[in-house]
C-alpha positions in Angstrom: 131.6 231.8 81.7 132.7 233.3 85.3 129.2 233.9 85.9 125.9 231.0 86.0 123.4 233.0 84.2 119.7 231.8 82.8 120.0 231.0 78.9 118.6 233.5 76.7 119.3 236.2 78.9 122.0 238.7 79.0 123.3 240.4 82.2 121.6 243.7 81.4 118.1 242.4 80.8 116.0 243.5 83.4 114.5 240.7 86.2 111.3 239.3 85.3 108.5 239.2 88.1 110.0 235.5 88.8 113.3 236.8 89.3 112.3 239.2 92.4 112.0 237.4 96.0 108.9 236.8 97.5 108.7 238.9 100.2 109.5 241.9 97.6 106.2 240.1 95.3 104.3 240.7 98.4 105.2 243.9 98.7 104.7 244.7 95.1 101.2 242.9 94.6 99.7 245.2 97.6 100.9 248.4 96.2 99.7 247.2 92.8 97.0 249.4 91.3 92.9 248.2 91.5 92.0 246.4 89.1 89.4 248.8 87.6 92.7 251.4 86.8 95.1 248.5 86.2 93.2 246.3 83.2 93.3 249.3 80.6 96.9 250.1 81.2 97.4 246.3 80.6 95.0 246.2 77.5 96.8 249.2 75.9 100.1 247.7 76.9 99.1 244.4 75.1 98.1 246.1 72.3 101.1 248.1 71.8 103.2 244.9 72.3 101.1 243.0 69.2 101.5 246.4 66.9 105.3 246.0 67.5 105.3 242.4 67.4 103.6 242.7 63.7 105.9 245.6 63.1 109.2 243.4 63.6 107.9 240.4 61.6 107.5 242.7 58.8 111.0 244.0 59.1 112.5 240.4 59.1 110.1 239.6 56.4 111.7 242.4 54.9 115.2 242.0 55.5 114.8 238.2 54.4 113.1 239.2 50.5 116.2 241.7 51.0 118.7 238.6 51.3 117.1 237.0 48.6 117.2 239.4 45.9 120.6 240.7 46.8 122.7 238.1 48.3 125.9 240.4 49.6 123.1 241.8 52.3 123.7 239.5 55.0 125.4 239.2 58.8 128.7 239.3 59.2 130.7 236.5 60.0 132.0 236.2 62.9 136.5 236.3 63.5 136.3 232.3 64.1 134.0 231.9 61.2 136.5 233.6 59.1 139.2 231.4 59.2 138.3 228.6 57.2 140.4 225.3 57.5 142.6 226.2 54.3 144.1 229.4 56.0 144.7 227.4 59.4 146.9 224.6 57.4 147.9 225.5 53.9 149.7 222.5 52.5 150.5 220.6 49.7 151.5 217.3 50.3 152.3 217.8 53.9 154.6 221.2 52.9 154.8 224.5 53.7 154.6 227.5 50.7 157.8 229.2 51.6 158.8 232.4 49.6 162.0 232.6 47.2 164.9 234.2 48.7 166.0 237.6 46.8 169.1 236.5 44.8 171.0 239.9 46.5 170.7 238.2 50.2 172.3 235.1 48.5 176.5 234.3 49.0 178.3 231.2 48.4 179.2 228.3 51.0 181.2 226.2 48.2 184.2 226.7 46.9 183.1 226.8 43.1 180.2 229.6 44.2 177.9 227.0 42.8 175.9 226.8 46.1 174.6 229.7 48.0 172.6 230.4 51.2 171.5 233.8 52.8 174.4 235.9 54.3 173.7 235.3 57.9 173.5 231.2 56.9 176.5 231.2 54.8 178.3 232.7 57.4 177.0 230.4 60.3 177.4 227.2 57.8 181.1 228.2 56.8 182.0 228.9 60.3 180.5 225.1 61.4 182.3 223.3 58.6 185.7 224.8 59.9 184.7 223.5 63.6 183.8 220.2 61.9 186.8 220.0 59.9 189.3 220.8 63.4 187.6 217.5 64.5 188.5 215.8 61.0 184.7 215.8 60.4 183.8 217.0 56.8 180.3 218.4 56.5 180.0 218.5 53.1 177.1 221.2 51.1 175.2 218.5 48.6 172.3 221.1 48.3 171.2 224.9 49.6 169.6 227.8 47.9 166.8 226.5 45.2 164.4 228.6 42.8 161.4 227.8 42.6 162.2 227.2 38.6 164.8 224.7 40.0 162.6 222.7 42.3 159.9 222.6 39.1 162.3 220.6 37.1 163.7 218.6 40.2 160.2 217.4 40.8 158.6 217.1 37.9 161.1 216.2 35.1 162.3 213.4 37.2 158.9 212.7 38.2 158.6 212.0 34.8 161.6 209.8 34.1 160.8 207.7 36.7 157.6 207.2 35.7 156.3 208.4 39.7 152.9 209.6 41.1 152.5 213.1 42.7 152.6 211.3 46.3 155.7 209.5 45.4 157.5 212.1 44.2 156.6 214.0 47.2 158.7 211.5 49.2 162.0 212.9 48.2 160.9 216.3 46.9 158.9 218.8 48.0 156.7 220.4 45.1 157.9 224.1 43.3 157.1 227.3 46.2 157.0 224.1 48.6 160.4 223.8 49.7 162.5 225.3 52.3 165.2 225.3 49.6 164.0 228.4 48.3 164.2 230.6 51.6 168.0 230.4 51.5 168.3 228.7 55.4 168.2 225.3 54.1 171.0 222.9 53.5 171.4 218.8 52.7 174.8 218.0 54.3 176.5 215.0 53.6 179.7 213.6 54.8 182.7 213.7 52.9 184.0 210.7 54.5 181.2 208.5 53.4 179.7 210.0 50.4 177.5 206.9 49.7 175.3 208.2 52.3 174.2 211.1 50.9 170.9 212.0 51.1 170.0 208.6 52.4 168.5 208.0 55.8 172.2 206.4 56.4 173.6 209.2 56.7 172.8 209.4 60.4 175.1 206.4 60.8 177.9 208.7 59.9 180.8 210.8 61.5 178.9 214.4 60.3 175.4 213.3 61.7 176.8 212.6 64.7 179.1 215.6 64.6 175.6 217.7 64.0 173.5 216.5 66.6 176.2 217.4 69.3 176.8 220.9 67.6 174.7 222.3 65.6 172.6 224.4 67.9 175.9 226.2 68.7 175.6 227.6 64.7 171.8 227.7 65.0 171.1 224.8 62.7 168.5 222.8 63.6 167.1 219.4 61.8 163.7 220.4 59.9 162.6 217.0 59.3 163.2 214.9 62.7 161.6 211.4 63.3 158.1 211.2 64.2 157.9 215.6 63.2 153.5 216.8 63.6 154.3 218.2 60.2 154.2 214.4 58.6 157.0 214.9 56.3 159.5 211.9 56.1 162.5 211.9 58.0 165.6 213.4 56.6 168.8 213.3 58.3 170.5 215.1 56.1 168.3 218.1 55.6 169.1 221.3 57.9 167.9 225.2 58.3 169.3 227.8 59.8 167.5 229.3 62.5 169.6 232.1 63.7 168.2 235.7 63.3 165.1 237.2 63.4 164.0 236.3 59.4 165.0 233.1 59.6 163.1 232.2 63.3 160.1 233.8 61.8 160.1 232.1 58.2 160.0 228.8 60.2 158.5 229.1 63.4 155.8 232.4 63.6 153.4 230.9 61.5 154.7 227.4 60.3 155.6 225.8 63.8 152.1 227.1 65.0 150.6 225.3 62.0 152.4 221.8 62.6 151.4 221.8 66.3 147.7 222.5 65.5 147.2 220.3 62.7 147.3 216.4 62.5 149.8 215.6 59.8 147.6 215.0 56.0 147.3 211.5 54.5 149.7 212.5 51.5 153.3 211.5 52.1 155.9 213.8 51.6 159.8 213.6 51.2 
């Protein structure tokens, strides 16, 4: 507060007899009626003031049987009330829900058509891998657009086979509706050169890592997963999202980014 005010009173409250200088409480006590005229007006006054004081315990004792018997009647919350922790950091093993990208946006980056990203991402992606590749850098697509039907099986069929935990699995795959996969902005890159780094923390060892970190912002890809990231997702080299339009900024950064910088990352591990 701007202003230092007594507690339990409000600005518009009108100033007790304490609150008035003395020289105006002199004034006031000598043009203050005799006490033959003054004691009744005080003794109705008081009498008034104990009929309303009864009057508004009865109406809290009313409104409190009202509470009771029907629970819906009570004060509204307040707007910081309201937002419980859940809506402030809604994660699941240290991910983001992100929605699935409509299959129409959707047009291939590999040559078989196999792989697909959002139009404005294809484009950028296509036109980085011929930049890349004038440099004899090969950035090679190992992963992009995922359903949510997809990711299911990736994470829990192999969870299965391997015989993992939930939190393990989390480690190199983000649960179904989890994954940035299925906006259509993300891509694993490996590099063509060394393809035993795929999808290995390696891979920033290589030719195309390096390639990245020095060009990348020129396409508008940016690593989702650095070291040390507030979201508390493990690092991934090889992981990238496009960031270059107005959908894609705002899929990843007005709600999300917010959300990583305000909340301390969550126990679980995550890939």
């Amino acid at each position: 507060m701007s202003n230092a005010s007594q507690p339990g009173k409000s600005q518009q409250d009108p100033p007790s007899f304490d609150d008035i200088p003395i020289a105006e409480r002199e004034t006031v006590v000598e043009l203050a009626k005799p006490k033959s005229q003054l004691l009744p007006w005080l003794w109705g006054l008081g009498g008034f003031g104990t009929i309303a004081l009864l009057s508004g315990g009865g109406w809290f004792a009313y409104q409190a049987a009202q509470t009771r018997s029907n629970p819906t009647v009570a004060a509204s919350p307040s707007p910081a009330a309201s937002l419980s922790p859940q809506s402030a950091d809604e994660r699941l093993l240290n991910h983001f829900a992100y929605p699935e990208a409509p299959k129409s946006e959707l047009e291939p980056i590999s040559a078989d058509g196999a792989m697909k990203m959002r139009s404005p991402a294809a484009r950028a992606f296509r036109e980085m891998a011929a930049a890349a590749r004038a440099e004899e850098v090969i950035l090679n697509p190992i992963s992009a657009f995922r359903s949510i039907s997809e990711q299911q099986q990736i994470y829990f069929e192999i969870k299965a086979e391997r015989s993992q935990t939930l939190q393990e699995r989390a480690l190199v795959s983000a649960p179904p509706g989890y994954s940035e996969h299925h906006t259509g902005y993300a891509i694993d890159i490996g590099d063509g050169n060394v393809p035993a780094t795929n999808l290995s923390p390696d891979f920033e060892k290589t030719p195309a890592f390096q390639w990245l970190s020095k060009n990348a912002t020129r396409f508008n890809f940016e690593l989702s997963f650095p070291k040390g990231n507030k979201q508390g997702v493990t690092y991934e080299p090889w992981h990238w999202r496009f960031v270059g339009d107005k959908a894609s900024l705002e899929t990843f950064y007005k709600s999300k980014e917010f959300q990583q910088q305000q909340a301390s990352p969550s126990p679980s591990p995550s890939p």
